[in-house]
C-alpha positions as CSV (number, residue, x, y, z in Angstrom):
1,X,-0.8,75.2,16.5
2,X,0.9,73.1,13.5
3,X,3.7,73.7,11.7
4,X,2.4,75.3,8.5
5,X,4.0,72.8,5.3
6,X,4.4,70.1,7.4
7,X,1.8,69.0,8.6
8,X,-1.4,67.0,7.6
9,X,-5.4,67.6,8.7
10,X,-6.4,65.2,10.7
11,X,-9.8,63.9,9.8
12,X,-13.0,63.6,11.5
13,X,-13.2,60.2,11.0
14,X,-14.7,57.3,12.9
15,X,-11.1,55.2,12.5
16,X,-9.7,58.4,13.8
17,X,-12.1,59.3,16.5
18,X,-11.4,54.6,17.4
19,X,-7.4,55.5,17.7
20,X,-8.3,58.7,19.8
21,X,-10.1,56.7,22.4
22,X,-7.0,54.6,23.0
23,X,-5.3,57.8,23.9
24,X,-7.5,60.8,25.4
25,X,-9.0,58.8,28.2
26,X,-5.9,58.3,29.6
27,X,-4.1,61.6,29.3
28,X,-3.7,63.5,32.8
29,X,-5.3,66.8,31.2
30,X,-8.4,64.9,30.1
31,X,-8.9,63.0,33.0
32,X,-8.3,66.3,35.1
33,X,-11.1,68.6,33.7
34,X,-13.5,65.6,33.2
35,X,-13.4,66.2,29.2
36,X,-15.9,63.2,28.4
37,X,-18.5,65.6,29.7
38,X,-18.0,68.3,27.4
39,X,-18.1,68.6,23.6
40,X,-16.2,67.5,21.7
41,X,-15.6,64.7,23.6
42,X,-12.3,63.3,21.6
43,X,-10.5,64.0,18.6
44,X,-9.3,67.8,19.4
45,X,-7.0,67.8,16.6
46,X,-9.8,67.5,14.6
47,X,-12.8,69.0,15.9
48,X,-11.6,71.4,18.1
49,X,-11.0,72.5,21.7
50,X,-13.2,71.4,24.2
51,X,-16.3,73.2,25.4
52,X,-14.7,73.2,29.4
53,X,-14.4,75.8,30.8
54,X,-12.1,77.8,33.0
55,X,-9.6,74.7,32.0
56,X,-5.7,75.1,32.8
57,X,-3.0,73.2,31.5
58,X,-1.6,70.0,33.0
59,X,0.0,67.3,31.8
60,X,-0.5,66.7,27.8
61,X,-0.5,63.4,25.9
62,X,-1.2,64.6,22.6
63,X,2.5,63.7,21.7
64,X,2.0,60.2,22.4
65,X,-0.8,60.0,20.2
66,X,-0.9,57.9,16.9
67,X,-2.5,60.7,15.1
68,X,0.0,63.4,16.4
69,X,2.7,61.7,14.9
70,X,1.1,60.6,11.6
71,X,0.4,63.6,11.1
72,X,3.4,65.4,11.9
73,X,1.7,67.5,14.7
74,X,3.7,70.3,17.0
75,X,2.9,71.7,19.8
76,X,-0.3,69.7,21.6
77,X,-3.0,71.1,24.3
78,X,-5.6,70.4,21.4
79,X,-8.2,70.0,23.9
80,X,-7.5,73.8,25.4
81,X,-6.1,75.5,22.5
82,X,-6.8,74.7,19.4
């Protein structure tokens, strides 16, 4: 899921989880599959893919995320893959 070197742990933190809200909400996947009903509820980077199930792949907005880019992040899908 990241590019081994490059990349940075994002933190489970409560300024983290604050950006994440400004994001998740709003991306198509999240939306989608109803993810503020499951745990973890935000930060997938973080803490891990969501506890959905059957979930398939829409549109992602993990790249326009704060975090994905401070941390130098590839790929995205957190919520179903990571």
């Amino acid at each position: 899921m990241f590019d081994s070197g490059k990349t940075t742990t994002v933190e489970d933190t409560e300024e983290n989880r604050a950006i994440c809200r400004k994001y998740c909400p709003i991306c198509p996947n999240y939306k989608h599959h109803q993810l503020g009903k499951f745990q973890p509820t935000e930060l997938f980077c973080a803490r891990g893919r969501s506890s959905a199930q059957n979930m398939k792949e829409i549109t992602c907005f993990c790249s326009g995320c704060e975090l994905y880019l401070k941390h130098h992040q590839r790929v995205g899908y957190f919520c179903v893959q990571k």
